[in-house]
Steps between C-alpha positions, in 0.01 A plus 500: 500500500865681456716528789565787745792733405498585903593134570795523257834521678736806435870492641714768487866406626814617465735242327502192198565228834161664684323496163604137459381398816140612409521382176547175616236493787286598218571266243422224757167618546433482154603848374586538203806734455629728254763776482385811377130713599343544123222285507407452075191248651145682298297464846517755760461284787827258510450359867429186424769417245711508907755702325766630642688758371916623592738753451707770587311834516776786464228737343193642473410318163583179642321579830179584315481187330572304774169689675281445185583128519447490866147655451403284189550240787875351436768412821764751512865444606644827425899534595516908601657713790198625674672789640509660158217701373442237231518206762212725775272573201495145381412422851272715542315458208492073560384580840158656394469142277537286800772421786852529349824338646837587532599205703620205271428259815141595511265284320225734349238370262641083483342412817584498873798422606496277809681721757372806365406627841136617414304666276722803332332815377591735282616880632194678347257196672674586837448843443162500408426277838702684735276817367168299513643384872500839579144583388528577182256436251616346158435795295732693800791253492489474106509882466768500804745230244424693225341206353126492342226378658464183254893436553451539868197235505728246293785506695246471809380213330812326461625598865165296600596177247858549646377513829180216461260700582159626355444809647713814498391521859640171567803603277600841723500283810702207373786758383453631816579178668836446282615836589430440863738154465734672268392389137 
């Protein structure tokens, strides 16, 4: 069965030495890396090749490849000031994929780190909780994000493997237990 493109991890940071960093972390947990975001591979779905792709992303051509190979399923490192309009979009649009990073310290999609500090969820997951917190219903908070209802049940879904939980219910009250302590 061919990997999740969700599970993937995307980086966008601001310099070569934060790129390296990553690239590194990466390649030692067996990542393949490669500069550049074409992808010439003749299957879609590239998320189990564990290929991760780098680069600077300066514009829009560049930052739309680097979101095509993010959703065929590659690891993005993209090098890009995200207070541009180029560097927002990109982050924008990799945040509807799955969680996006712009911390090079953070470990996303190679495993946990061991003083991570607790589960970590991504802005639209907290959103979407704090709304269902509030009472809510799915189709409410999705509409609320401007997200659809199928994107709003995903990234429920991975809030609740984040999280360990099974039920959304279950989910809602575990976030609410990190925000209560501060996570």
């Amino acid at each position: 069965m061919a990997g999740d493109p969700a599970h993937a991890p995307r980086y966008v940071v601001a310099s070569g030495g934060d790129a390296t960093t990553v690239l590194r972390r990466l390649a030692r947990a067996g990542w393949t890396t490669r500069e550049g975001f074409a992808l010439t591979d003749q299957a879609w779905d590239v998320s189990d090749a564990r290929l991760a792709l780098y680069g600077r992303v300066a514009e829009a051509d560049t930052a739309e490849l680097a979101l095509l190979a993010a959703a065929r399923g590659a690891g993005i490192v993209a090098i890009c000031d995200t207070g541009g309009d180029i560097g927002r979009a990109l982050l924008a649009d990799l945040a509807r994929i799955g969680p996006v990073t712009t911390d090079p310290d953070t470990d996303l999609g190679t495993g946990p780190e061991p003083d991570a500090g607790g589960p970590q969820l991504a802005p639209e997951q907290r959103a979407l909780l704090e709304r269902l917190a509030g009472g809510e219903t799915i189709a409410a908070a999705a509409a609320a994000e401007f997200l659809s209802l199928r994107t709003a049940n995903r990234r429920i879904a991975e809030a609740r493997e984040v999280l360990g939980v099974r039920t959304t219910r279950e989910a809602v009250l575990a976030y609410l237990r990190m925000r209560r302590e501060g996570g």
